[in-house]
MOPAC internal coordinates of N, CA, C and O (Angstrom, degrees):
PM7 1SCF
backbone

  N    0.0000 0     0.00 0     0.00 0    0    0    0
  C    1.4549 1     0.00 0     0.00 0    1    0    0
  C    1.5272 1   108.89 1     0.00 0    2    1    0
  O    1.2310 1   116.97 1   -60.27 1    3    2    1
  N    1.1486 1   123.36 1   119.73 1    3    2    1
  C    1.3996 1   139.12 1   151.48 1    5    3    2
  C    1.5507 1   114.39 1   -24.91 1    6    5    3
  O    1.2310 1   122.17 1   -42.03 1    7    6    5
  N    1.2526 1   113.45 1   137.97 1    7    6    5
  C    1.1877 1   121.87 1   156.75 1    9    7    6
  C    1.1682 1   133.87 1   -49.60 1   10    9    7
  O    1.2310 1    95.41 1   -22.06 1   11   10    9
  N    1.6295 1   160.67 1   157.94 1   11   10    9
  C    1.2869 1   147.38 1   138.69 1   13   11   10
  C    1.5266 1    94.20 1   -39.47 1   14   13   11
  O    1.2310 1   124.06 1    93.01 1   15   14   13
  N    1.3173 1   109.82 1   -86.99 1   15   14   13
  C    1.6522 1   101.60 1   179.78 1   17   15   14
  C    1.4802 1   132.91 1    15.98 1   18   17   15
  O    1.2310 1   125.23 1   101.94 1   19   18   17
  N    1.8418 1   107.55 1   -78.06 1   19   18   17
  C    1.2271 1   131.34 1  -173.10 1   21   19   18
  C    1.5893 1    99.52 1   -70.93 1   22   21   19
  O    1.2310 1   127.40 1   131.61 1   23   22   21
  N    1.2804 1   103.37 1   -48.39 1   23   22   21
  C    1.7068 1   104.48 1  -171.68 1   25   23   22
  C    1.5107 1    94.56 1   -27.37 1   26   25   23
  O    1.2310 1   126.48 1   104.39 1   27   26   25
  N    1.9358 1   105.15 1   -75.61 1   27   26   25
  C    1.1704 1   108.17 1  -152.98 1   29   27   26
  C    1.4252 1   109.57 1   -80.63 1   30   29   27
  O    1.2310 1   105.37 1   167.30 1   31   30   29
  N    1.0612 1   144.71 1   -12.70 1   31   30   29
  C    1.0999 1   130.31 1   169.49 1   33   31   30
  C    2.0253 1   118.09 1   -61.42 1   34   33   31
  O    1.2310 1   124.31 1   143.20 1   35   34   33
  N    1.6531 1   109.33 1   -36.80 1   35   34   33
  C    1.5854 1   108.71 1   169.50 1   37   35   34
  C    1.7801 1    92.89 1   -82.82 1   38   37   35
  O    1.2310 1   109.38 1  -156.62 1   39   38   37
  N    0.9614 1   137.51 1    23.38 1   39   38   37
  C    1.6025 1   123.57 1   151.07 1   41   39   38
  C    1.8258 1   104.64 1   -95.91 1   42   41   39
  O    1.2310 1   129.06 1   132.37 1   43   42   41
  N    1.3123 1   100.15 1   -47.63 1   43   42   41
  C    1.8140 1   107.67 1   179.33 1   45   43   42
  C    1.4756 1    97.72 1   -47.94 1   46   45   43
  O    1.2310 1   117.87 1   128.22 1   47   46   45
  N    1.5209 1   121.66 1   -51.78 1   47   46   45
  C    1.8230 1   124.67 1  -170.79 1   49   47   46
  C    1.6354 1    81.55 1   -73.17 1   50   49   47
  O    1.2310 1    99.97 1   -41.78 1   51   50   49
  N    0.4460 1   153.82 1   138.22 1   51   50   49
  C    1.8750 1   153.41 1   164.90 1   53   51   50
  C    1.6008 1    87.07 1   157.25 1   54   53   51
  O    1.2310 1   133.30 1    98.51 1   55   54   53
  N    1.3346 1    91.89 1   -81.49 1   55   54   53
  C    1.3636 1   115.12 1  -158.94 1   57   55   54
  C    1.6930 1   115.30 1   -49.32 1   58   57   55
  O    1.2310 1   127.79 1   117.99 1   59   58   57
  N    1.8133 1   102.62 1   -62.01 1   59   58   57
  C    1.6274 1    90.03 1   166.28 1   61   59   58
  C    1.2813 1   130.48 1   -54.88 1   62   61   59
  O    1.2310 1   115.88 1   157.81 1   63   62   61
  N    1.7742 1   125.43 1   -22.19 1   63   62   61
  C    1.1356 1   118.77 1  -166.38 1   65   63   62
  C    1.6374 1   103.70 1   -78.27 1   66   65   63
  O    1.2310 1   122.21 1   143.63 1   67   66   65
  N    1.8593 1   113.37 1   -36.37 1   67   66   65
  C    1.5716 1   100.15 1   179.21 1   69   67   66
  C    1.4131 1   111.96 1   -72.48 1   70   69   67
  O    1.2310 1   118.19 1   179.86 1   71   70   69
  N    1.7774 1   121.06 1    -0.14 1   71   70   69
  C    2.0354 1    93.30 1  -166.75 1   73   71   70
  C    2.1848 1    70.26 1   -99.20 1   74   73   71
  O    1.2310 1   118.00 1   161.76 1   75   74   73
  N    0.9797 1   121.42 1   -18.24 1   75   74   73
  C    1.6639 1    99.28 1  -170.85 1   77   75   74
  C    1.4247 1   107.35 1   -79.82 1   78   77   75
  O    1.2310 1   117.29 1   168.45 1   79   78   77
  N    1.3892 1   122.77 1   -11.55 1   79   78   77
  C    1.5221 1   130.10 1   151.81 1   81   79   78
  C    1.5010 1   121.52 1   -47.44 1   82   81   79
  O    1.2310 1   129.34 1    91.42 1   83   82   81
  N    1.8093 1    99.60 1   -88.58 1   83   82   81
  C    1.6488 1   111.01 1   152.98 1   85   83   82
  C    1.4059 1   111.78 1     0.73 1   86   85   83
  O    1.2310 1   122.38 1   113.87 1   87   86   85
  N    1.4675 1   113.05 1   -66.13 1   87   86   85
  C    1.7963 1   114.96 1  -145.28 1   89   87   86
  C    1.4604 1    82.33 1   -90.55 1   90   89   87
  O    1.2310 1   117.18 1   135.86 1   91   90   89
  N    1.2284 1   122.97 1   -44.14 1   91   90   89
  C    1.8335 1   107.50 1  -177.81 1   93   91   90
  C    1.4758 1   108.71 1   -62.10 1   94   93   91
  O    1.2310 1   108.26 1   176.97 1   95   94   93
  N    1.2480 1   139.54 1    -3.03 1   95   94   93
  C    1.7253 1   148.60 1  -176.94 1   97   95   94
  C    1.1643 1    87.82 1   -88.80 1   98   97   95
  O    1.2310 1   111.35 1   110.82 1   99   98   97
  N    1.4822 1   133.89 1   -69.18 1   99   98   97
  C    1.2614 1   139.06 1  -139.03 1  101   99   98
  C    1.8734 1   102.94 1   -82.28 1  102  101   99
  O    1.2310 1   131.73 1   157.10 1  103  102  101
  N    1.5176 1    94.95 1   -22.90 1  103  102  101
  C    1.6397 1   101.58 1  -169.80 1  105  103  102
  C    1.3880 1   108.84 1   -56.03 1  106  105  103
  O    1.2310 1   136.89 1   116.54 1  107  106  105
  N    1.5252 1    84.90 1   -63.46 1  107  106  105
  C    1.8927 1   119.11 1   176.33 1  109  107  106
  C    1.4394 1   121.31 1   -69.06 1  110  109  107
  O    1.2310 1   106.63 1   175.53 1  111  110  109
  N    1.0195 1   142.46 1    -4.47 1  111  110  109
  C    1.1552 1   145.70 1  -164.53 1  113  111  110
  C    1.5575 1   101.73 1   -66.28 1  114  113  111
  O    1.2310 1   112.64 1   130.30 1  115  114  113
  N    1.3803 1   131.51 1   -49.70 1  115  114  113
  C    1.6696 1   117.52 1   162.42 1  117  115  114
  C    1.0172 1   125.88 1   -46.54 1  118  117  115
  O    1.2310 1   117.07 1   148.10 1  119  118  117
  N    1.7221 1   123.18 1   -31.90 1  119  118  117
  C    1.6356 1   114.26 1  -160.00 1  121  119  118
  C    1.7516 1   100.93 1   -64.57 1  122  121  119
  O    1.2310 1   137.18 1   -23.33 1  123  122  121
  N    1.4347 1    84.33 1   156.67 1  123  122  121
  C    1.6001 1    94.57 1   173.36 1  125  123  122
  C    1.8672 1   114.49 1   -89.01 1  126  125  123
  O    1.2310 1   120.84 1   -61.32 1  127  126  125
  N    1.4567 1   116.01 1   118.68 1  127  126  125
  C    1.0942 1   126.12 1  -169.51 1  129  127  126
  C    1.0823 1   132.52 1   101.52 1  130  129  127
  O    1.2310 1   122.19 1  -165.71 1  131  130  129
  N    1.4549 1   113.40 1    14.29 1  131  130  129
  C    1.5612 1   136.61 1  -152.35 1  133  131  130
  C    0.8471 1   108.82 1   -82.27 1  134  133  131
  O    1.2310 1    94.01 1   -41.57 1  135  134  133
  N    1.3423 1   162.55 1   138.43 1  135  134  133
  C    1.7212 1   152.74 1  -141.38 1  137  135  134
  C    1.9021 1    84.83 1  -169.84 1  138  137  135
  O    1.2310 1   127.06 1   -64.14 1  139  138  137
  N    1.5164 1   104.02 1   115.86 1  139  138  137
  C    1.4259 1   119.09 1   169.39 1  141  139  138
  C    1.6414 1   118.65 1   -45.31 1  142  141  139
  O    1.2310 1   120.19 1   -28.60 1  143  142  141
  N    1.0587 1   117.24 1   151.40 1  143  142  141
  C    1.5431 1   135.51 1   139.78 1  145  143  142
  C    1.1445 1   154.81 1  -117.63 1  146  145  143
  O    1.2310 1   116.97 1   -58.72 1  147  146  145
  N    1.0753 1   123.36 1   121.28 1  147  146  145
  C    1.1953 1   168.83 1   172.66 1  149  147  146
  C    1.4565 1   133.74 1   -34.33 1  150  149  147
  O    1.2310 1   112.48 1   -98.85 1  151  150  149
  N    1.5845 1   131.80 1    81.15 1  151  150  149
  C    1.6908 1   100.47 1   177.04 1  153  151  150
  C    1.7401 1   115.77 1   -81.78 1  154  153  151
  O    1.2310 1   104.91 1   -41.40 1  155  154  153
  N    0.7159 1   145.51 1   138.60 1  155  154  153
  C    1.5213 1   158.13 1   112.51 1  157  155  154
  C    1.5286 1   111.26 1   -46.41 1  158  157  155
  O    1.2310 1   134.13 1   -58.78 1  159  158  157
  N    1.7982 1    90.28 1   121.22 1  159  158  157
  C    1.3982 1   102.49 1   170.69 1  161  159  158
  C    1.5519 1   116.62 1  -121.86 1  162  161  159
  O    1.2310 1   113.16 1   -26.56 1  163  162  161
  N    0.9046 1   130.52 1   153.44 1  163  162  161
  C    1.4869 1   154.90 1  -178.13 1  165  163  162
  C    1.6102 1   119.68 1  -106.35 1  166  165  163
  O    1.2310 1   106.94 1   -52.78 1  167  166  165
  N    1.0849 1   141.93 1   127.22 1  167  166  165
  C    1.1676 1   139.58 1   153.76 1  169  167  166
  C    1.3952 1   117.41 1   -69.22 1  170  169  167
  O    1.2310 1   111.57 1   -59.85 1  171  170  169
  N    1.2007 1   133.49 1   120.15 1  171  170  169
  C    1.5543 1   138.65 1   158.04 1  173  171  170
  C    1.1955 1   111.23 1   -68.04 1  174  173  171
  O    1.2310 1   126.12 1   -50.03 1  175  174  173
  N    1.6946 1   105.84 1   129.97 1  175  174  173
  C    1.7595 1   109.29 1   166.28 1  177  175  174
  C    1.4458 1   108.22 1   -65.90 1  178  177  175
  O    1.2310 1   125.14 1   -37.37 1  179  178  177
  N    1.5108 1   107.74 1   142.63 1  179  178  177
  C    1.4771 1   104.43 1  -176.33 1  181  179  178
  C    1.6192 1    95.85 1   100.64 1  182  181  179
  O    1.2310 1   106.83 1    95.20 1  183  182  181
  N    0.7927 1   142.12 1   -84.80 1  183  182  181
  C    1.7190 1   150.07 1  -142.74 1  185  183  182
  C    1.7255 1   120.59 1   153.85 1  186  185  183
  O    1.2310 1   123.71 1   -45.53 1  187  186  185
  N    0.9138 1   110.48 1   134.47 1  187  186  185
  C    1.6821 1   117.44 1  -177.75 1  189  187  186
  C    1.3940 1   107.66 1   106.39 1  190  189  187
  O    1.2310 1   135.33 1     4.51 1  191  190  189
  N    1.3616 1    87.94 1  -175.49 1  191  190  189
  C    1.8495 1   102.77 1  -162.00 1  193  191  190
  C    1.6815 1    89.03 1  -141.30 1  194  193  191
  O    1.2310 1   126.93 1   -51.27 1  195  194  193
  N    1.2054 1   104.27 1   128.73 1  195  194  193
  C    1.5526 1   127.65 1   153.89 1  197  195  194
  C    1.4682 1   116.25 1  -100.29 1  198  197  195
  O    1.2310 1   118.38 1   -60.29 1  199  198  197
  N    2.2077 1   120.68 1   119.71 1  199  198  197
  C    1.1038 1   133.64 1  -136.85 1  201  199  198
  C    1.4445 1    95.71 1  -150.53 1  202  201  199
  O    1.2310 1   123.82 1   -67.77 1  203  202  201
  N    2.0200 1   110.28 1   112.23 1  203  202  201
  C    1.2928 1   102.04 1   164.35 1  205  203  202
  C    1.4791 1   105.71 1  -161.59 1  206  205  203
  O    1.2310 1   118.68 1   -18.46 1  207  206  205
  N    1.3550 1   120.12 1   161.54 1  207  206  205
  C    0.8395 1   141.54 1  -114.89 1  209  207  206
  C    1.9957 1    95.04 1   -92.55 1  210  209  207
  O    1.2310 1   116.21 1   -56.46 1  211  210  209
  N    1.1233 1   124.80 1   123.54 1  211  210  209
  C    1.5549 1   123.62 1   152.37 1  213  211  210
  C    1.2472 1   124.07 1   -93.92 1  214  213  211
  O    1.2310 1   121.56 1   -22.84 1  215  214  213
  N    1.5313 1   114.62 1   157.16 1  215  214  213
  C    1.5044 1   100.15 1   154.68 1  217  215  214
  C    1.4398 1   123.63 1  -135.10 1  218  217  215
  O    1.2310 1   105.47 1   -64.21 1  219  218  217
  N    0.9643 1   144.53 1   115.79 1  219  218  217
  C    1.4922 1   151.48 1  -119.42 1  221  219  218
  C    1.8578 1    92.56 1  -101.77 1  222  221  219
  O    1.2310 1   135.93 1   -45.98 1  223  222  221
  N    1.6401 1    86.77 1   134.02 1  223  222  221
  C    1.5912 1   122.30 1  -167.79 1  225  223  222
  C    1.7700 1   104.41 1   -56.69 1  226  225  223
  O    1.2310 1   117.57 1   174.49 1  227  226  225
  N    1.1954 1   122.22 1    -5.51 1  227  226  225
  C    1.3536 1   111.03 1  -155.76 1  229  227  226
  C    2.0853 1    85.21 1  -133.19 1  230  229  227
  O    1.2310 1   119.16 1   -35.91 1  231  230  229
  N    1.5592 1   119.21 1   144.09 1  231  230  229
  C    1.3315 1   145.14 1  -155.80 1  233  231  230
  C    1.9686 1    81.10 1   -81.05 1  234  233  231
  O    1.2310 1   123.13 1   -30.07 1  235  234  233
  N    1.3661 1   111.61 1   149.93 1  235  234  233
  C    1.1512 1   123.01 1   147.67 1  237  235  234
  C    1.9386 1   116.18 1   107.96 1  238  237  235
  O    1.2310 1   128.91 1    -4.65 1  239  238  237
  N    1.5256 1   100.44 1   175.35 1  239  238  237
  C    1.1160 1    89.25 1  -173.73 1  241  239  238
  C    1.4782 1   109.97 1  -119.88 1  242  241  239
  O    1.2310 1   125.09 1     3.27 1  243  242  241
  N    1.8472 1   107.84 1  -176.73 1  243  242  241
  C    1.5135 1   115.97 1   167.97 1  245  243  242
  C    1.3700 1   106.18 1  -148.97 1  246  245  243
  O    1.2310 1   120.63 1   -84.59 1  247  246  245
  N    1.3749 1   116.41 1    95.41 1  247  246  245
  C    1.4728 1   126.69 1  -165.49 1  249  247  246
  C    1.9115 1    95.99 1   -75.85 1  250  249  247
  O    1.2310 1   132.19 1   132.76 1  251  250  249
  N    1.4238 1    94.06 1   -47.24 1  251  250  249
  C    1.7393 1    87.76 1   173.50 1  253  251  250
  C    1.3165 1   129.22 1   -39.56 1  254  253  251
  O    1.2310 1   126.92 1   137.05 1  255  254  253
  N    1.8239 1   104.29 1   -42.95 1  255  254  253
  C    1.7078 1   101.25 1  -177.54 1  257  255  254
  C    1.6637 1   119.20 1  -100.00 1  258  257  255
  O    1.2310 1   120.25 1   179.55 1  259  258  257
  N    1.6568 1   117.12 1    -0.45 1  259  258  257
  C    0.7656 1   119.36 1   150.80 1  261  259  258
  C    1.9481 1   138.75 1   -79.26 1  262  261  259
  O    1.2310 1   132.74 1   162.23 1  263  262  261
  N    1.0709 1    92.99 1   -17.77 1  263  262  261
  C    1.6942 1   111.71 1   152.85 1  265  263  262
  C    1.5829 1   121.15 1   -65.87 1  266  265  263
  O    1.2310 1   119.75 1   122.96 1  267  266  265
  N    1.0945 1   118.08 1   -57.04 1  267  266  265
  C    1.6297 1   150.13 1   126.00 1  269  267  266
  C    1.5091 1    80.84 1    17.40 1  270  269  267
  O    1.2310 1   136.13 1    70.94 1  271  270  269
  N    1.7915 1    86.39 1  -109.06 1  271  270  269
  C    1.6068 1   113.52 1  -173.55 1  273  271  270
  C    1.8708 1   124.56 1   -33.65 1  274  273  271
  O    1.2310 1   121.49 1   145.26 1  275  274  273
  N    1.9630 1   114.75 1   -34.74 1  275  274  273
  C    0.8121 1   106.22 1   169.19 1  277  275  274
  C    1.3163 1   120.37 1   -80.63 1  278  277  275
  O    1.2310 1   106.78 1  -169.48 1  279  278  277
  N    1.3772 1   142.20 1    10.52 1  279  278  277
  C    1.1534 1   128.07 1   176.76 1  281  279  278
  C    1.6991 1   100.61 1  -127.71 1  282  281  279
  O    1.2310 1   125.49 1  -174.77 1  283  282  281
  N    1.2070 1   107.05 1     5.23 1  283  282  281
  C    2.0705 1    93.11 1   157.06 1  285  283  282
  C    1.9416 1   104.70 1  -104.58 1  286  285  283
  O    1.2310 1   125.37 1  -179.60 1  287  286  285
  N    1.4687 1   107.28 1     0.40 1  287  286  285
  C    1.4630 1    91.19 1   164.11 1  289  287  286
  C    1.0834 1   134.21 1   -83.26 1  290  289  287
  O    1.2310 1   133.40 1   157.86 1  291  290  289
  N    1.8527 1    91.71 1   -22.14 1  291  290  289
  C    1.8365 1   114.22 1  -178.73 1  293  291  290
  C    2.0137 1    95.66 1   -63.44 1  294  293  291
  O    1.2310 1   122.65 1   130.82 1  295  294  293
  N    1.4447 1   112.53 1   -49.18 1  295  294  293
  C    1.6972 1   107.40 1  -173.69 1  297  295  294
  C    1.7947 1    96.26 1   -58.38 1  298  297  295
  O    1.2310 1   125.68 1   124.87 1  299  298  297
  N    0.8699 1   106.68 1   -55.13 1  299  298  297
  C    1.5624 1   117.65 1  -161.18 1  301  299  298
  C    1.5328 1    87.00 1   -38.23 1  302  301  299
  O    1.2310 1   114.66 1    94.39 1  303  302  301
  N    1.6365 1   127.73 1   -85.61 1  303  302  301
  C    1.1158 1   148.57 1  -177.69 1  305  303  302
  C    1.6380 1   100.18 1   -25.04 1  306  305  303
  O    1.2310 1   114.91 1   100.76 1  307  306  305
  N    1.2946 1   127.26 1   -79.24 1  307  306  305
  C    1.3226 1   119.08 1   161.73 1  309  307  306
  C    1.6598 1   134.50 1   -26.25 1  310  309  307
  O    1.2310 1   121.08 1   135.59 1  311  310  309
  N    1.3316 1   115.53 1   -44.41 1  311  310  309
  C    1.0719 1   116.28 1  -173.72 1  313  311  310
  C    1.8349 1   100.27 1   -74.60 1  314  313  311
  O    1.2310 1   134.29 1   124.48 1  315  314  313
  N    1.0504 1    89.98 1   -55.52 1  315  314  313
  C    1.9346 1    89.66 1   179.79 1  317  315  314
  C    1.4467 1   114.99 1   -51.44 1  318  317  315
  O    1.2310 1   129.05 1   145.97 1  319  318  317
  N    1.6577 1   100.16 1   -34.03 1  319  318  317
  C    2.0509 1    96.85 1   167.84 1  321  319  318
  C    1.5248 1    93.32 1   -45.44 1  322  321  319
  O    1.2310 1   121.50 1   101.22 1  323  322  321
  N    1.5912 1   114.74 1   -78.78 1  323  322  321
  C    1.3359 1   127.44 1  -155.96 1  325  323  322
  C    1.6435 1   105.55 1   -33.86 1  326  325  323
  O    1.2310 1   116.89 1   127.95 1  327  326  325
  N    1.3855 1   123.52 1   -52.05 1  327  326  325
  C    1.6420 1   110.24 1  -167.49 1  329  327  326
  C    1.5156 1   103.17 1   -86.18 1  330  329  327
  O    1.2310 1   112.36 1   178.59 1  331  330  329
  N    1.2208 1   132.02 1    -1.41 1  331  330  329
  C    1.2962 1   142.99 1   151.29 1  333  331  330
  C    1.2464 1   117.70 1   -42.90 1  334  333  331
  O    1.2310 1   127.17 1    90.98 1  335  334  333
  N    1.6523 1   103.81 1   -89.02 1  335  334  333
  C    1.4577 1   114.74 1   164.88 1  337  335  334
  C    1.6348 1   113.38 1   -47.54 1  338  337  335
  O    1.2310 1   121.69 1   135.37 1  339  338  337
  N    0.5810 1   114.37 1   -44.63 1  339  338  337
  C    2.0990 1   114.41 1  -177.11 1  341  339  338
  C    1.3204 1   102.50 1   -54.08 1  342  341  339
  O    1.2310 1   121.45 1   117.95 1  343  342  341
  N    1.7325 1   114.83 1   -62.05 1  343  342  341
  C    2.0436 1   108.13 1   172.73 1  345  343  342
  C    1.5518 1   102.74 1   -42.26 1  346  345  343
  O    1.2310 1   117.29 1   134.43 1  347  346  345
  N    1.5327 1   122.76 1   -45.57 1  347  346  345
  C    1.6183 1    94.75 1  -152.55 1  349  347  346
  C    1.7066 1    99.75 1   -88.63 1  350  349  347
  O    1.2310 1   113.05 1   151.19 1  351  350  349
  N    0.7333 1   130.74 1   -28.81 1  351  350  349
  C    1.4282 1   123.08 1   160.96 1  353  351  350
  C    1.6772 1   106.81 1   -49.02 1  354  353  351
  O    1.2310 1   109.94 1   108.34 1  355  354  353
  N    1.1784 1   136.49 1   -71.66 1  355  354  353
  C    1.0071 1   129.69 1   178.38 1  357  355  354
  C    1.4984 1   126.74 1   -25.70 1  358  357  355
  O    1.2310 1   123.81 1   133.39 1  359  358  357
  N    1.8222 1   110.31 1   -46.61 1  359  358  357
  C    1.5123 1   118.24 1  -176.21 1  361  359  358
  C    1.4753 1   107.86 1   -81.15 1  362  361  359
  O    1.2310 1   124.68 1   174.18 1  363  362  361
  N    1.7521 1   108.63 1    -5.82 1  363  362  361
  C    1.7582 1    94.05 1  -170.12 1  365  363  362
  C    1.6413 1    82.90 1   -97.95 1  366  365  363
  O    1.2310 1   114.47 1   166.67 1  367  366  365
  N    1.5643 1   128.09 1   -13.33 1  367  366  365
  C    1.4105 1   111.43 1  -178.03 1  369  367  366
  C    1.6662 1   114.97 1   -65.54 1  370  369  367
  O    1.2310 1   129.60 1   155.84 1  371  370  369
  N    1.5328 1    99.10 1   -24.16 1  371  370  369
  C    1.3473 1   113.31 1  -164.84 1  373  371  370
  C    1.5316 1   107.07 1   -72.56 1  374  373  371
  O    1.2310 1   128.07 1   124.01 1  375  374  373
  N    1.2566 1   102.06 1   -55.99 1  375  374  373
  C    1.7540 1   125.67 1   179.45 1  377  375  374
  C    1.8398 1    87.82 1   -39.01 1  378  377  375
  O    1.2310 1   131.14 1    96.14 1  379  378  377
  N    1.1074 1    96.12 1   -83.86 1  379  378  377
  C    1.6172 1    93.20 1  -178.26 1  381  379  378
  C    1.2065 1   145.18 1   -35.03 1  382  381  379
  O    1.2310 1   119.08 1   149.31 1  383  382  381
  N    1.2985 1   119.36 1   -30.69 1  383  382  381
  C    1.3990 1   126.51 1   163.56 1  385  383  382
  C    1.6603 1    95.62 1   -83.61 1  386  385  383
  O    1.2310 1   106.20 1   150.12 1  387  386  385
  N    0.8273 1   143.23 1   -29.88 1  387  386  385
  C    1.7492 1   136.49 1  -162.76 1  389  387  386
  C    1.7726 1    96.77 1   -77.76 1  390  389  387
  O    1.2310 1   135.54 1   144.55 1  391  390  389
  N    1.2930 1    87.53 1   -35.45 1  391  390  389
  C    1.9438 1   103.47 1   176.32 1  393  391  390
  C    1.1917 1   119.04 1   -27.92 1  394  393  391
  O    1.2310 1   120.10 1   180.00 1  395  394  393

């Protein structure tokens, strides 16, 4: 079993890789021939998410769901701070009483 730690740290890699997706959709979205991308996620046995990158078979864009996408990576990204920050508080509560 995974750490909290690791959990959230492959949710934090989750997260930057879909808003640095997003912003590469939104970059490109004029070029001619431009074919979207995509994260694909994976569940890890144990805890975490394994996250990489597609790019979808068909020409064109969707600025709507890539806007979309950049603002559930921003929660995503946050939330994984949150159980991040929560383990390390937790281990300095521990340290301290063991003190």
């Amino acid at each position: 079993m995974n750490s909290i730690r690791s959990t959230a740290i492959s949710g934090l890699n989750a997260a930057t890789l879909q808003l640095d997706t997003a912003s590469h959709n939104v970059a490109n979205a004029q070029t001619p021939g431009f074919r979207r991308q995509q994260v694909a996620q994976q569940a890890r046995a144990g805890g975490g998410v394994d996250a990489s990158v597609v790019t979808s078979p068909v020409e064109g864009s969707d600025l709507a769901a890539d806007v979309v996408q950049e603002k559930v990576a921003l929660y995503t990204f946050k939330a994984n701070m949150a159980a991040f920050r929560t383990e390390h508080e937790m281990l300095g509560s521990l340290l301290d009483v063991r003190a």
